[in-house]
N, C-alpha and C positions, 0 to 999 in steps of 0.2 A: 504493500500500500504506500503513496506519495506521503509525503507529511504535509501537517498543515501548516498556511502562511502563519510566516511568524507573527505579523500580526493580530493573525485572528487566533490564534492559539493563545496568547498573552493576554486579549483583551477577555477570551473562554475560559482561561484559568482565573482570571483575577472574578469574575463574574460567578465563578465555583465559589472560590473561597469566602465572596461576599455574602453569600448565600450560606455560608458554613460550614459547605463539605469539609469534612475531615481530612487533615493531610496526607493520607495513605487513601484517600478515594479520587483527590484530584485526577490523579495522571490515569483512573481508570476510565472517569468520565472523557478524557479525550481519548482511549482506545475506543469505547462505545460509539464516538462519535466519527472516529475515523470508520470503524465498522460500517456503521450505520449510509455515511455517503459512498462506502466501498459496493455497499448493497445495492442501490439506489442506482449508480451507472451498470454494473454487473447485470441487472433486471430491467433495466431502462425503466426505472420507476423517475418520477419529478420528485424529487423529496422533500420541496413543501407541502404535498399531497397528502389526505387523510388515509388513502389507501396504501401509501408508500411506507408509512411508518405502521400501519396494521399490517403490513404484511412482513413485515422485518421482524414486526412479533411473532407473527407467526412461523416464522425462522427460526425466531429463538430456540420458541416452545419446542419445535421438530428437531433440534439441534441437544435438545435435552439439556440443554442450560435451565437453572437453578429459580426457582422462584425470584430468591434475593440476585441474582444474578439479571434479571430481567427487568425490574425494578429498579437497581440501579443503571439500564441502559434505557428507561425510559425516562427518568429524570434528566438525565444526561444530554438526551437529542431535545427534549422539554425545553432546555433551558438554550442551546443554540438555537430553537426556532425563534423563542421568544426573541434572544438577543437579534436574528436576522430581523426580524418585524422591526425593532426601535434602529433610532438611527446612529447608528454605532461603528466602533472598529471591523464590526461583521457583517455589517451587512454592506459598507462599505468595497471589499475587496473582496478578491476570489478565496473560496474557502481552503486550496490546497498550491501548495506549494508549487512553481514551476520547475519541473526537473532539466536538465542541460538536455538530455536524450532520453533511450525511453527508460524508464522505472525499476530500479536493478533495488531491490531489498537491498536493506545497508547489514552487513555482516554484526553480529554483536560483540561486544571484546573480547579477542583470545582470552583461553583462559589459561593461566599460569600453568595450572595443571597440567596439559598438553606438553610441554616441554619438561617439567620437571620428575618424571614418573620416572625412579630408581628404575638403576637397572632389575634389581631383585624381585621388584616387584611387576610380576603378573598382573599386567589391570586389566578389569573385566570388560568382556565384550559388548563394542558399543551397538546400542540399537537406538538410531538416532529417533527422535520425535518427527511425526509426519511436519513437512513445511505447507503453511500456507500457500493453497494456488494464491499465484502472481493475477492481478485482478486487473481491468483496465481504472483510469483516474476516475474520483468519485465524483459527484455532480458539485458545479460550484451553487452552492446558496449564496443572496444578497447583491447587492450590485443592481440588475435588472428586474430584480423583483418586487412586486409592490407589497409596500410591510401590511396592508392592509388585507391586501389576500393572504399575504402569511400566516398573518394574527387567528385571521376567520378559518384558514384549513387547517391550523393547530388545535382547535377544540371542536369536541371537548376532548382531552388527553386520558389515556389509559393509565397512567404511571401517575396518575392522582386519583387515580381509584381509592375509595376507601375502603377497599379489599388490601391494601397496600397497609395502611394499619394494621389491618387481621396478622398478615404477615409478621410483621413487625413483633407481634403480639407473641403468634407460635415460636420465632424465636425466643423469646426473652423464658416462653415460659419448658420450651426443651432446654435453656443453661441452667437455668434453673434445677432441674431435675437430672442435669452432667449426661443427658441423652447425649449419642455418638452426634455430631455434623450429618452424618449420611440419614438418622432418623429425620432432621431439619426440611432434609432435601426433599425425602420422598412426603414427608407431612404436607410439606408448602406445595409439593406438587401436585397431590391431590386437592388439596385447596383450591387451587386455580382451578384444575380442571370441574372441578365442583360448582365455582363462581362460574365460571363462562355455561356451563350448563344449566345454573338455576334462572342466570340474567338477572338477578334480584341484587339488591345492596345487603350487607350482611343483617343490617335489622328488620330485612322483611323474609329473612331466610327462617321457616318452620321444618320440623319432621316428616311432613311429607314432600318435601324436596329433597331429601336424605334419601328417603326411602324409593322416591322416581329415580335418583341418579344410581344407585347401587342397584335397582332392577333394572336400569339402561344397561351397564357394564356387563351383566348377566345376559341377557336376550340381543342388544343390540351388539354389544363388545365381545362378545364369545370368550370372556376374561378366564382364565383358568383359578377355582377357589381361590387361591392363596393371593391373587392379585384384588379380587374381591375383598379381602378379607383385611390387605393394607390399605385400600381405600377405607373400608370402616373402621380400621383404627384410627389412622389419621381424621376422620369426623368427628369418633366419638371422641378423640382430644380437642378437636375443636370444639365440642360443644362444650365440655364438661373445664375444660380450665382457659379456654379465652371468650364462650359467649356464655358462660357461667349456667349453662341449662340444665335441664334433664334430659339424655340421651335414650328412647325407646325406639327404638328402629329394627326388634326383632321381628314383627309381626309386617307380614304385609309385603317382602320382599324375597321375590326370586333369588336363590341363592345359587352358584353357580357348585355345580358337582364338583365331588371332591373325587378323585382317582386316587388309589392307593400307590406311592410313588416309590421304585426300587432304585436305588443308585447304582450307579457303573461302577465296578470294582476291580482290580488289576490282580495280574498272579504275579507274586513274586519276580519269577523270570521277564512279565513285562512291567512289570518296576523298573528290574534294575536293564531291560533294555530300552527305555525310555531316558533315566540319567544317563549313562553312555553317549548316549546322542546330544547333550544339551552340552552348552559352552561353559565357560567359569563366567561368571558364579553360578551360575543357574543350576548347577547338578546339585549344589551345595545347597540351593535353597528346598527343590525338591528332596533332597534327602531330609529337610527339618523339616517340610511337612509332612512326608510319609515315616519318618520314624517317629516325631511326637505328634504325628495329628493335630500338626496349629491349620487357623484360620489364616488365609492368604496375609492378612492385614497385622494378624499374630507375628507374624514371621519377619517382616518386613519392618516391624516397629521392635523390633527386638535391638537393646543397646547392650555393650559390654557387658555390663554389671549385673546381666542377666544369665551370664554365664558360670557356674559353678562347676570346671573340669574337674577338682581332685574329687569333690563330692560327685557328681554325674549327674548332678542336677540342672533344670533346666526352668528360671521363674516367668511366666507369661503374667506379662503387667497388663494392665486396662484390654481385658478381653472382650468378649462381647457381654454387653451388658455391665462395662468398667468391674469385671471381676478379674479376681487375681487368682495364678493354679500354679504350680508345680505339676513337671513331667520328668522320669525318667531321661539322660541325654546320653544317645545312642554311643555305647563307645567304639563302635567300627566307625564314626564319624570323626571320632576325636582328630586323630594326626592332621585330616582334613581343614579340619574346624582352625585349629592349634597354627596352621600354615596361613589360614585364611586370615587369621587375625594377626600376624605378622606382616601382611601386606595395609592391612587395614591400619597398622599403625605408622608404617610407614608413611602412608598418604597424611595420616594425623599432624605428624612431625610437621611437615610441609608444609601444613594450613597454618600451624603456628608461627612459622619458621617467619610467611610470607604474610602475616598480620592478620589472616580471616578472620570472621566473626566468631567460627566454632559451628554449633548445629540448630538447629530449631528442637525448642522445650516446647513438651504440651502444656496445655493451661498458661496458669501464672507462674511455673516454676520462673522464668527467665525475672521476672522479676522479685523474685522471691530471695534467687542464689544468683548475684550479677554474675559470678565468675564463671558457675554451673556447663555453660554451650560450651566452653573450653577446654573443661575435664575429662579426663579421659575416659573415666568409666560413664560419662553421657553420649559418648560418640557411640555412631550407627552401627551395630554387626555387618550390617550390607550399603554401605556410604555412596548414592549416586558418584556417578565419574565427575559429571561437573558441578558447580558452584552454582547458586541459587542466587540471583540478585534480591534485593528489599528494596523495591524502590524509595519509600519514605524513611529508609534510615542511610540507604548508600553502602548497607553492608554487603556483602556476599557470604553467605550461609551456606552449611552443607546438608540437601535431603538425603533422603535412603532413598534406595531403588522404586523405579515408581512402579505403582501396579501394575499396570499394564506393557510395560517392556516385559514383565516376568512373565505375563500371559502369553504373552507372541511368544516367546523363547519356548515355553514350554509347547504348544501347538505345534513348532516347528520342528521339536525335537521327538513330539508323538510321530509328527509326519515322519520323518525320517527313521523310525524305530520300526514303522509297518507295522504297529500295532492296530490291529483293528478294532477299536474302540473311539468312540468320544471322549476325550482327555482334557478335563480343564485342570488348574490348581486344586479344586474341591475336592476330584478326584483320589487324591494322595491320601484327604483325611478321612475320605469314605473305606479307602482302603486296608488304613490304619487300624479302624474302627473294626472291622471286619478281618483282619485278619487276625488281632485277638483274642476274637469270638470266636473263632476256625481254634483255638490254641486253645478253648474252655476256659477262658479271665470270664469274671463275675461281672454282671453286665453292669451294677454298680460301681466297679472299678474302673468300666469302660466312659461311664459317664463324667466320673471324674475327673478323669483324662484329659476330656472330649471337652469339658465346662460346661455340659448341658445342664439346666435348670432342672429340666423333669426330665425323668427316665423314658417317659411315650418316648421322647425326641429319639434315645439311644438304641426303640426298642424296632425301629425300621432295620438295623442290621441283622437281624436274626434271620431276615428273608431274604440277605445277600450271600448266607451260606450254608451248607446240608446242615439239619441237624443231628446233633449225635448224642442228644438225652434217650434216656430209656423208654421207650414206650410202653412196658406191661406195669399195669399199674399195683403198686407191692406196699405192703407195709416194712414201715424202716425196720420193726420186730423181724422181720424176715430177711433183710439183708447177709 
C-alpha cells in the first residue's frame, strides 16, 4: 500500500489524539484507514459512499476480524470522513502519497538477528508470514469533493452503533472474570452477528429474538451442535452480566443434533513417522504434544521455568480455563529438549547483548517485575526467529512461535509422512489421551493429565480404542 500524504496523515493523527485515542491506537487508526482506501480503488468503490464503507464491513466481518477489531476500523475511517467534509489539511490534498514509480512495499528493518545467529546455533526453520497482495493506489478523498455530500453519505455510521457499547461492555466484563482473549473474540462475535440479525438497538432486544436467531442457525445455518451451542453461551452472557436479565431461551428453539464425535488417532509408528518429516523445531514441538498431551497454545506459551529436567516434570501454566497441571516430561525427549535450550539461550545472550526489550509478560506481570521480560527463566521454550516491534513504546520484543506456522509445518510434514489421516496439532493430544487408555491408566489419571474439568470430556477416548475390560459379569468374592 502507498503511504499517506504527509500532510494528511499529520493533520489524521493530530485529529486522533484530539479526540483521545490512546497512544498505542493512533498508528492503528491510520493502518484502518490506509486499508480502508486500499479497499475502495481495489473494488472500485467511491469511498465517500455509504455502500463503500458497508461493504469494507463487510470485508471485515468475512475476513474474520474481531468485533473490537472492526470497531476500531470504523471509528477510524469515521473520523477521516468527517475531517474530508470540514475544510481542513484533508480535504485539502490528495489523500496518498505520490510514489516516484510504481509502488514497491518499503522493506521493514533488518533484523539484527539475521546476521548474528552463532555458529552453534541451529535456528529454526523459517516459515515466513503470507505478504500482503500488492494492491493498486487507494482512492484520493477531499480536494474535488463536496464536504456537503461527504457529510450527508457518512450517516448514519455503523461504528457508532450502540451495539459498540455492548461490546465494550463484554469486554470489560470477560477481564473481569480473567476469561482467555479468544472467549472475547468468539463472544463479541456472536454478538454482532446477533445484532445485524435482530436489527433492533440492544434495549428493544427480548427473548424471543434469542430464540429466532438460535433456531435461524439451526434450520437456516445447518450449524453443527457445538456451534449452536457457543452462540448460546455467548447470549446467555450477554444477557445475564451486560443486559442484567433473565436468560430463558430453553423452550421454543430448534436445536441442532448433536453427533457422537470420535477423534482421529495415530499408531505409534505414524507418530513417530510424522516427527521425522517435520523441521526443527517443529519435531520438538510435536513430540510435547504427543508425549504430554498439551493444548497447541499449552505448548507454545511454555517459558523456561516450566521446565523441571532433574525432576521430569513438566508445569503447564494458565491452561484452559487459566488452570494450572503438572505432566510427566518424557525422558527420550530430554537430550533433545536439553540441546534445544542451549540454542535458545544463545539467541537470549544476543537480545541482551544488542539492548532488546526481552519478551512479552501476560497480564500485568511487566508491570508488576520491570526487570521480569529480561530474565531468563521468562524467556520462551520456543522464541519466534524475529523480533516483535511495539509501536507505542519503540521496543522490539520477542514472541514464541506463532500458531499457525506450527500448523502449516505440521500438515506439511503429515503430507510428507503418507500418513493417511487428517493430522492437525489436536491430533497429538487425542493420541496421547488414547494411547494411555490402550496401556489401562485410570481414566481419572487421564483426565488429569488432559486438564479436563469433567471426566464426560475424557470419556470420548474409550471409543478411540478396543476394549479390554472383562465382560462376564462376576462378583469380586469370586475373583
Amino acid at each position: 500500500m502507498k503511504p499517506l500524504n504527509q500532510s494528511v496523515r499529520d493533520a489524521f493523527l493530530e485529529a486522533a489524539r484530539g479526540r483521545g485515542v490512546a497512544a498505542g491506537e493512533v498508528w492503528d487508526y491510520v493502518k484502518w484507514l490506509r486499508y480502508y482506501l486500499d479497499f475502495c480503488e481495489k473494488y472500485r468503490h467511491e469511498a465517500i459512499d455509504r455502500e463503500s464503507w458497508q461493504a469494507f464491513f463487510l470485508k471485515l466481518a468475512s475476513k474474520n476480524q474481531s468485533a473490537e477489531q472492526q470497531a476500531q476500523a470504523a471509528r477510524s475511517v469515521r473520523l477521516y470522513l468527517e475531517l474530508a467534509a470540514a475544510p481542513t489539511a484533508i480535504s485539502a490534498a490528495p489523500a496518498l502519497a505520490a510514489p516516484p514509480s510504481a509502488a514497491v512495499p518499503r522493506a521493514a528493518p533488518p533484523d539484527p538477528r539475521q546476521a548474528a545467529q552463532p555458529a552453534t546455533a541451529a535456528p529454526p526453520a523459517a516459515i515466513p508470514s503470507r505478504p500482503r497482495p500488492a494492491g493498486a493506489a487507494p482512492a484520493v478523498i477531499g480536494g474535488g469533493a463536496r464536504p456537503d455530500r461527504v457529510a450527508e453519505r457518512a450517516a448514519p455510521w455503523p461504528g457508532s452503533s450502540p451495539w459498540d457499547a455492548v461490546i465494550v461492555r463484554i469486554k470489560e466484563e470477560v477481564k473481569v472474570r480473567q476469561y482467555s482473549p479468544k472467549t472475547f473474540d468468539a463472544y463479541a462475535g456472536w454478538v454482532r452477528q446477533f445484532a445485524r440479525f435482530a436489527g433492533k438497538p440492544p434495549d428493544g432486544i427480548d427473548m424471543q429474538d434469542v430464540k429466532n436467531f438460535l433456531t435461524h442457525l439451526a434450520v437456516d445455518g445447518r450449524v453443527v451442535a457445538s456451534t449452536q451451542n457457543q452462540a448460546f453461551n455467548a447470549l446467555l452472557f450477554l444477557f445475564r452480566h451486560v443486559f442484567k436479565k433473565e436468560f430463558a431461551a430453553a423452550d421454543g428453539i430448534v436445536r441442532a443434533r448433536r453427533k457422537r464425535y470420535i477423534p482421529v488417532v495415530l499408531s505409534a509408528a505414524e507418530v513417530d513417522a510424522v516427527v521425522a518429516k517435520a523441521v526443527y523445531p517443529y519435531g520438538l514441538v510435536i513430540g510435547l504434544l504427543y508425549g504430554c498431551g498439551l493444548r497447541l497454545f499449552e505448548c507454545l506459551n511454555l517459558r523456561i521455568q516450566c521446565f523441571n529436567f532433574d525432576g521430569g516434570v513438566l508445569t503447564v501454566h494458565d491452561g484452559k480455563g487459566k488452570k494450572d497441571r503438572t505432566v510427566p516430561l518424557p525422558r527420550v525427549l530430554v537430550p533433545n529438549l536439553r540441546a534445544h535450550l542451549a540454542r535458545v539461550e544463545n539467541l537470549y545472550r544476543l537480545d541482551l547483548r544488542d539492548g532488546f526489550g526481552g519478551v512479552f509478560l501476560p497480564g500485568a506481570l511487566e508491570r508488576k517485575y520491570r526487570n521480569a521480560p529480561r530474565e531468563w527463566i521468562w524467556q520462551w521454550f520456543f522464541p519466534a526467529k524475529t523480533l516483535t516491534l511495539v509501536p507505542e513504546t519503540g521496543e522490539r520484543l520477542r514472541y514464541h512461535l506463532h500458531e499457525s506456522h506450527v500448523q502449516k509445518a505440521i500438515h506439511q510434514a503429515a503430507g510428507l509422512s503418507r500418513v493417511a489421516k487428517r493430522i492437525t496439532a489436536h491430533t497429538f493430544r487425542h493420541t496421547f489421551a488414547s494411547h494411555l487408555l490402550l496401556a489401562n491408566y485410570d481414566i481419572r489419571t487421564i483426565q488429569e493429565m488432559l486438564g479436563h474439568s469433567d471426566v464426560r470430556t475424557t470419556m470420548i477416548y474409550t471409543h478411540t480404542v478396543p476394549s479390554r475390560t472383562q465382560k462376564e459379569r462376576k462378583s469380586p468374592l469370586d475373583f
